[in-house]
C-alpha positions, 0 to 999 in steps of 0.5 A, a space after each residue: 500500500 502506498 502513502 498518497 500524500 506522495 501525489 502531486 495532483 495530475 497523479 491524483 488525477 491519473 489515479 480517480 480517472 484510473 478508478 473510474 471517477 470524474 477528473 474533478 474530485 482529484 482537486 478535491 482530495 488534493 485540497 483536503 490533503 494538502 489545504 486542510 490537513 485531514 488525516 483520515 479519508 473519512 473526513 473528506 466530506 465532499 467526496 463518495 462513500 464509494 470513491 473513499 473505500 476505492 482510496 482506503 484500497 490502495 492508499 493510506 493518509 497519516 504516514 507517521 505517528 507521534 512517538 515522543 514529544 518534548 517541550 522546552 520549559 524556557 520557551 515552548 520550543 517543541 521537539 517531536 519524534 515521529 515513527 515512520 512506516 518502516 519504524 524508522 524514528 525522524 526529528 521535526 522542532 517546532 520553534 515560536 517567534 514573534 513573526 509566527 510558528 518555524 518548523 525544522 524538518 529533516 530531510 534524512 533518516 540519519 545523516 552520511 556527511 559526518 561533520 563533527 559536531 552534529 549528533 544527526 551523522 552518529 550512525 551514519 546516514 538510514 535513507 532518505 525520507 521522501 518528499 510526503 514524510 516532509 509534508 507530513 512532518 509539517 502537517 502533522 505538527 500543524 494539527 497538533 497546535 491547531 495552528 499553521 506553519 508559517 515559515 520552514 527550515 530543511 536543516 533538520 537530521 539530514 543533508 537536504 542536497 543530497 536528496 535533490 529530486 525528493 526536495 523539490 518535490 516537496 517545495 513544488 507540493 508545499 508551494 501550490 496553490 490548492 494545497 498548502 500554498 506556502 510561499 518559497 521565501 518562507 522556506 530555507 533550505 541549508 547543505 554543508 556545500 555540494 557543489 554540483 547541487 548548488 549549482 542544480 539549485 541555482 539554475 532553477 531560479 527558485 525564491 527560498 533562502 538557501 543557508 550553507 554550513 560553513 562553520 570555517 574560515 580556512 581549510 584547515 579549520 573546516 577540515 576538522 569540523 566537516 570531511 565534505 570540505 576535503 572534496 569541496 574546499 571553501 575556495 570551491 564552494 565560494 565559485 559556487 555562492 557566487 554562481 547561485 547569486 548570479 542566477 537567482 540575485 537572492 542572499 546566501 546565509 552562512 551558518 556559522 557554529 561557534 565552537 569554543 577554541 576551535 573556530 572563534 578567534 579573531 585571526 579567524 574573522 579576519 580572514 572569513 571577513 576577507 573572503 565573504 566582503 562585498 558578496 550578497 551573504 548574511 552570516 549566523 553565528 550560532 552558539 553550539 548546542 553541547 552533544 554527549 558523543 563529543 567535546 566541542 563547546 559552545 564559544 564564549 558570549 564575549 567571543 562571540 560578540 568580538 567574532 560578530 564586531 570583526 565582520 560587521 567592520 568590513 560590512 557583513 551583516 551578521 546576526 547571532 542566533 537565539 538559542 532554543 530549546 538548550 533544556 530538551 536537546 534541541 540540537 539535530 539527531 540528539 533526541 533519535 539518538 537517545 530514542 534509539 540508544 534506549 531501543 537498544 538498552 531495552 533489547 538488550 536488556 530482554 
C-alpha cells in the first residue's frame, strides 16, 4: 500500500480517472490533503462513500505517528519524534517567534556527511525520507497546535542536497496553490556545500533562502569540523555562492557554529571577513548546542560578540542566533539518538 500524500495532483488525477471517477474530485482530495490537513479519508466530506473505500484500497493518509514529544520549559520550543512506516524514528522542532510558528524538518533518516559536531551523522546516514514524510512532518505538527506553519527550515537530521529530486518535490507540493500554498521565501533550505547541487539549485531560479554550513574560515579549520570540505574546499564552494547569486540575485546565509577554541578567534574573522566582503551573504553565528558523543563547546558570549564586531567592520551583516530549546536537546539527531540508544538498552536488556 502506498502513502498518497506522495501525489502531486495530475497523479491524483491519473489515479480517480484510473478508478473510474470524474477528473474533478482529484482537486478535491488534493485540497483536503494538502489545504486542510485531514488525516483520515473519512473526513473528506465532499467526496463518495464509494470513491473513499476505492482510496482506503490502495492508499493510506497519516504516514507517521507521534512517538515522543518534548517541550522546552524556557520557551515552548517543541521537539517531536515521529515513527515512520518502516519504524524508522525522524526529528521535526517546532520553534515560536514573534513573526509566527518555524518548523525544522529533516530531510534524512540519519545523516552520511559526518561533520563533527552534529549528533544527526552518529550512525551514519538510514535513507532518505521522501518528499510526503516532509509534508507530513509539517502537517502533522500543524494539527497538533491547531495552528499553521508559517515559515520552514530543511536543516533538520539530514543533508537536504543530497536528496535533490525528493526536495523539490516537496517545495513544488508545499508551494501550490490548492494545497498548502506556502510561499518559497518562507522556506530555507541549508547543505554543508555540494557543489554540483548548488549549482542544480541555482539554475532553477527558485525564491527560498538557501543557508550553507560553513562553520570555517580556512581549510584547515573546516577540515576538522566537516570531511565534505576535503572534496569541496571553501575556495570551491565560494565559485559556487557566487554562481547561485548570479542566477537567482537572492542572499546566501552562512551558518556559522561557534565552537569554543576551535573556530572563534579573531585571526579567524579576519580572514572569513576577507573572503565573504562585498558578496550578497548574511552570516549566523550560532552558539553550539553541547552533544554527549563529543567535546566541542559552545564559544564564549564575549567571543562571540568580538567574532560578530570583526565582520560587521568590513560590512557583513551578521546576526547571532537565539538559542532554543538548550533544556530538551534541541540540537539535530540528539533526541533519535537517545530514542534509539534506549531501543537498544531495552533489547538488550530482554
Amino acid at each position: 500500500m502506498d502513502s498518497i500524500r506522495e501525489l502531486k495532483i495530475d497523479e491524483i488525477e491519473k489515479l480517480i480517472i484510473d478508478l473510474g471517477e470524474k477528473k474533478f474530485r482529484a482537486k478535491q482530495i488534493f485540497q483536503w490533503i494538502h489545504q486542510k490537513g485531514i488525516y483520515k479519508f473519512e473526513q473528506m466530506k465532499n467526496i463518495p462513500n464509494s470513491l473513499i473505500e476505492k482510496l482506503e484500497e490502495n492508499y493510506y493518509l497519516q504516514n507517521m505517528d507521534v512517538e515522543k514529544v518534548s517541550e522546552s520549559a524556557e520557551d515552548g520550543t517543541k521537539k517531536i519524534l515521529f515513527n515512520l512506516k518502516d519504524n524508522e524514528v525522524v526529528e521535526t522542532v517546532l520553534m515560536k517567534y514573534k513573526y509566527g510558528n518555524s518548523i525544522c524538518i529533516s530531510t534524512q533518516v540519519g545523516c552520511r556527511m559526518g561533520c563533527k559536531f552534529c549528533a544527526s551523522t552518529i550512525g551514519g546516514l538510514k535513507r532518505n525520507i521522501t518528499a510526503g514524510e516532509m509534508l507530513g512532518q509539517v502537517y502533522e505538527v500543524n494539527r497538533m497546535i491547531d495552528k499553521n506553519i508559517n515559515h520552514i527550515v530543511l536543516m533538520g537530521s539530514g543533508e537536504p542536497l543530497e536528496n535533490f529530486d525528493e526536495v523539490i518535490k516537496f517545495l513544488e507540493m508545499i508551494n501550490h496553490s490548492e494545497g498548502y500554498y506556502l510561499s518559497l521565501r518562507n522556506i530555507t533550505i541549508s547543505t554543508c556545500g555540494l557543489i554540483p547541487e548548488i549549482k542544480k539549485l541555482a539554475d532553477k531560479k527558485l525564491q527560498i533562502t538557501l543557508a550553507i554550513s560553513l562553520h570555517g574560515a580556512t581549510d584547515e579549520t573546516r577540515n576538522k569540523l566537516m570531511p565534505i570540505n576535503k572534496k569541496y574546499p571553501i575556495e570551491e564552494l565560494l565559485k559556487a555562492v557566487d554562481y547561485y547569486i548570479e542566477k537567482t540575485n537572492r542572499r546566501i546565509t552562512f551558518e556559522y557554529a561557534m565552537i569554543k577554541d576551535l573556530n572563534d578567534s579573531a585571526s579567524e574573522a579576519r580572514v572569513l571577513s576577507k573572503l565573504l566582503k562585498g558578496k550578497l551573504v548574511h552570516v549566523n553565528l550560532i552558539p553550539i548546542n553541547k552533544v554527549e558523543e563529543n567535546q566541542f563547546y559552545p564559544s564564549d558570549e564575549k567571543q562571540i560578540i568580538k567574532f560578530k564586531s570583526i565582520l560587521e567592520k568590513t560590512g557583513i551583516n551578521v546576526t547571532i542566533r537565539r538559542e532554543l530549546g538548550s533544556d530538551i536537546n534541541a540540537a539535530c539527531g540528539q533526541l533519535r539518538n537517545n530514542y534509539n540508544q534506549t531501543k537498544i538498552e531495552i533489547i538488550e536488556k530482554l
